[in-house]
C-alpha positions in Angstrom: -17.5 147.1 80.4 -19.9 148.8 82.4 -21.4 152.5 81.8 -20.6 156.0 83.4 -21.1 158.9 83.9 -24.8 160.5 83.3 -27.6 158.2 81.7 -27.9 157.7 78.3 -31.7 156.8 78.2 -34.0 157.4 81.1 -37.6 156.7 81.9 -39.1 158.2 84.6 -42.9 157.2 85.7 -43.5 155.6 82.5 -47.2 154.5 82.4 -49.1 152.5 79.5 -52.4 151.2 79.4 -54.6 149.6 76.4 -58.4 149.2 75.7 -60.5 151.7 76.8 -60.0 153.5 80.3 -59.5 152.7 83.8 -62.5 153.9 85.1 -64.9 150.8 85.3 -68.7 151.4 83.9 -66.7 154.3 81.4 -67.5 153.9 77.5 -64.9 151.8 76.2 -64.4 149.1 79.3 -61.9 149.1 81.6 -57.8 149.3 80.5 -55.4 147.3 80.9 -52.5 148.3 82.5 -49.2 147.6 81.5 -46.9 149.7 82.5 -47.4 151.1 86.2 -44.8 154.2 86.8 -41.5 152.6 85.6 -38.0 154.0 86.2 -35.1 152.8 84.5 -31.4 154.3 83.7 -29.1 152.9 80.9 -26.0 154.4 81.1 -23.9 154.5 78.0 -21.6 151.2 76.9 -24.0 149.3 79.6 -26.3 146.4 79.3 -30.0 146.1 81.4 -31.5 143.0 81.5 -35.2 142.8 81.8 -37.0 139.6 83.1 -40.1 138.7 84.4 -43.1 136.4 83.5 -45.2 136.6 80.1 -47.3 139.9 80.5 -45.2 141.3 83.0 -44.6 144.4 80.3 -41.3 143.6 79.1 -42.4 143.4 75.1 -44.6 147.1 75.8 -41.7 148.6 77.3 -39.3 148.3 74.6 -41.9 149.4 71.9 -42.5 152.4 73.7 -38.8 153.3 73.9 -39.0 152.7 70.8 -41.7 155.1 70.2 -43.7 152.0 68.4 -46.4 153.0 71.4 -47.5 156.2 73.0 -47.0 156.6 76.6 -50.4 157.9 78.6 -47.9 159.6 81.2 -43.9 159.9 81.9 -41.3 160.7 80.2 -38.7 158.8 77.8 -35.7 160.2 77.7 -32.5 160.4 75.5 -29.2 162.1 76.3 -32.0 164.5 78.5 -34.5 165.0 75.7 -37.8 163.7 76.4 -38.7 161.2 73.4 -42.1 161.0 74.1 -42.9 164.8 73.6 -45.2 164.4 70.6 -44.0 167.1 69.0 -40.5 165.0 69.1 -39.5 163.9 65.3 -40.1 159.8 65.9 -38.5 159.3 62.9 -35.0 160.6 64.0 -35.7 159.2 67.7 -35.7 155.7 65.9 -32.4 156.2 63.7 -31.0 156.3 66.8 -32.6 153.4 68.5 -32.8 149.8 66.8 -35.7 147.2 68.2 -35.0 143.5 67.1 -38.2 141.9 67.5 -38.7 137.9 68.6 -39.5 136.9 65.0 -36.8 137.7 62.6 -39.5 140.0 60.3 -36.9 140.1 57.6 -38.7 140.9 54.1 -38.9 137.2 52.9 -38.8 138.2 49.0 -35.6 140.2 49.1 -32.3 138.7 49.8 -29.9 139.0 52.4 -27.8 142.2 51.4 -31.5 144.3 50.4 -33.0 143.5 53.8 -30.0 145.2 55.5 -29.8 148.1 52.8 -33.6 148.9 52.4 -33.7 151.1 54.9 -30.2 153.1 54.7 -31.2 153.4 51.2 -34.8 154.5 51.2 -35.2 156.0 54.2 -31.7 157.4 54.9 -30.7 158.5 51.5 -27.4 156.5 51.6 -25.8 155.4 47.8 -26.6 152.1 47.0 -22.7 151.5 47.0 -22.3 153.1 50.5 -25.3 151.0 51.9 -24.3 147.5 50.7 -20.5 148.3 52.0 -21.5 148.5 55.3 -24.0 145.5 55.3 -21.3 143.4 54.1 -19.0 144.9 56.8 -21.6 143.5 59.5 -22.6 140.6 58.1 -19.1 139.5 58.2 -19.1 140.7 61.9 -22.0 138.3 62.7 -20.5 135.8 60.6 -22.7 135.2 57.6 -20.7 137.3 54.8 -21.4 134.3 52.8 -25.2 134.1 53.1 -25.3 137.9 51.6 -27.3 137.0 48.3 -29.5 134.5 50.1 -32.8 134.4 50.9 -34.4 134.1 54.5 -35.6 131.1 53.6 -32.6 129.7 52.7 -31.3 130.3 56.3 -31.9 128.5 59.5 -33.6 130.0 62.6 -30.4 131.7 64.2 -28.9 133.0 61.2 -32.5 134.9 60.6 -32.0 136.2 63.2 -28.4 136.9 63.2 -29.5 138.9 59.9 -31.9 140.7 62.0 -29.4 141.7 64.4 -26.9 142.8 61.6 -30.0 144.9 60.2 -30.5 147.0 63.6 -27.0 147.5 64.3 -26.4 148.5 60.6 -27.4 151.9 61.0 -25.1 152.3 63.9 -27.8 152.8 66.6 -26.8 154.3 70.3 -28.8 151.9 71.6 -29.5 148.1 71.0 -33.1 146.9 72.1 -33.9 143.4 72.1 -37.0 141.6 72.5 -36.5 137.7 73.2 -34.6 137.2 70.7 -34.3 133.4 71.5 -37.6 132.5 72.0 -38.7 132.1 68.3 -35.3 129.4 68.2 -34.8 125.5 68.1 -32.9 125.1 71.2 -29.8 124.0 69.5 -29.8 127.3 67.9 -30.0 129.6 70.3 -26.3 129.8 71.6 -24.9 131.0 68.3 -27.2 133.9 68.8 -26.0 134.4 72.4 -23.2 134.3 71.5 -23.4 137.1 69.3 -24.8 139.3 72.0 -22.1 138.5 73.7 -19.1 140.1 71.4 -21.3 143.2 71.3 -21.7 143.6 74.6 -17.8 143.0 75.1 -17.2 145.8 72.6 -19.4 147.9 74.5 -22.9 148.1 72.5 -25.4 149.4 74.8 -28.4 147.5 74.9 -31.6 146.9 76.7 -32.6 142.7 76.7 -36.2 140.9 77.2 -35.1 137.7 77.6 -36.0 134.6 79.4 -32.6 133.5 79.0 -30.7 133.8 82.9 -27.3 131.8 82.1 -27.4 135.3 79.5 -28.6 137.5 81.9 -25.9 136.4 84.6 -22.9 136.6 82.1 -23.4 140.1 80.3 -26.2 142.4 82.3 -24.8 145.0 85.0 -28.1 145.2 86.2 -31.3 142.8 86.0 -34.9 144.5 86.3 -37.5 142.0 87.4 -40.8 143.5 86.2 -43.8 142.2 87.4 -47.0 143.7 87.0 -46.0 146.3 85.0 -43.6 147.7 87.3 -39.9 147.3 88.4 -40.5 145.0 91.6 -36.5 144.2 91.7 -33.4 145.9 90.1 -29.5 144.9 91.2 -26.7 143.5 90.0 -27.0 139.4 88.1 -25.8 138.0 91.7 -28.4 139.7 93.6 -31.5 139.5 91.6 -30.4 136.1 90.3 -29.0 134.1 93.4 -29.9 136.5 96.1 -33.7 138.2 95.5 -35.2 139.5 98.1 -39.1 139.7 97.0 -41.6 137.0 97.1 -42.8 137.8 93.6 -39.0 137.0 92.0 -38.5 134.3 94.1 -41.5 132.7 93.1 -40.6 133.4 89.1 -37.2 132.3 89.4 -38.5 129.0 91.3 -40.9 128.6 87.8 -38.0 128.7 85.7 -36.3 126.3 87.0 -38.8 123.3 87.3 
């Protein structure tokens, strides 16, 4: 199901540096620059896939949609509101967006059902009763009704992090960003998470992907952005970043892949 119509989050010149300025010989040392004037559009019910080597930015540029990181120039922006205005409310930017990280980072001494109702509870206000009826509703949807009263340790690697998922879509987000979520898994565990993203992208969740993943990125993305370097160095559709690239740089990662 691909999106229409007018973008649904937009970033325009997006720019992000850390430690110290650009300006070599300046107090501080020289930054490092990891976002170089990205643009990206994510239209509603769509899914963009982001690949690209370690460091290429990927991991920065989904915490600063999520407003987990300032942005030293650009703009953010949701349904035409720029997000990174700081006199934006972050708070209620975020209960729009959910960010599932590579490690699972569920609360290890609270069970199943409290990890997904902490928040709706404490930070949303929701009843107790109202909160733990909708975890239950997507934990069945991710398949682990039955693991609601268990600890994380009690789980294996992919249903952590299928509890993670259920977690971030719980609060019924507008869009789904996701940050390897694979990478932290035993291979043999990584297709029941797949295929999790999967059914939501079929039912239409919007969502933004870091993965490493290209059988993934081939079956579900309508577009592929190769970052390298911090910026957007290739953008089309699977077939044409994938099979069909026409830069050096994403030939060249695409050919380390697949040694």
């Amino acid at each position: 199901m691909s999106g229409t119509g007018a973008p649904l989050l937009s970033l325009r010149g997006v720019r992000k540096s850390f430690g110290g300025t650009r300006r070599r010989g300046a107090r501080g040392g020289v930054a490092h620059l990891v976002l170089d004037g990205v643009d990206l559009d994510l239209a509603p019910h769509s899914c963009t896939v982001l690949v690209g080597a370690s460091g290429s930015g990927k991991s920065t540029l989904l915490r600063v949609v999520d407003l987990l990181e300032d942005v030293d120039d650009g703009q953010i922006l949701l349904d035409g509101v720029d997000v990174a205005d700081p006199w934006v409310d972050a708070d209620a930017v975020r209960a729009r967006l959910a960010l599932v990280f590579q490690q699972y980072n569920l609360f290890p001494h609270l069970r199943v059902m409290d990890n997904l109702t902490l928040a709706p509870r404490v930070v949303h206000g929701r009843p107790r009763d109202e909160a733990e009826a909708a975890a239950e509703a997507m934990l069945a949807k991710v398949g682990l009704a039955h693991k609601a009263r268990a600890y994380p340790d009690q789980l294996s690697g992919g249903e952590q992090q299928r509890v993670a998922i259920a977690r971030a879509l719980v609060g019924d987000p507008e869009v789904l960003l996701l940050d390897e979520v694979t990478s932290a898994l035993d291979p043999a565990l990584v297709g029941e998470v797949l295929d999790l993203l999967l059914d939501l992208r079929t039912e239409g969740t919007t969502m933004l992907v870091a993965t490493h993943e290209m059988g993934f990125a081939r079956d579900v993305a309508d577009e592929v952005v190769f970052l390298h370097e911090g910026r957007v160095h290739e953008r089309g559709t699977p077939a044409q970043v994938l099979d069909d690239p026409q830069r050096a740089a994403t030939r060249e990662f695409l050919r380390r892949l697949h040694r």
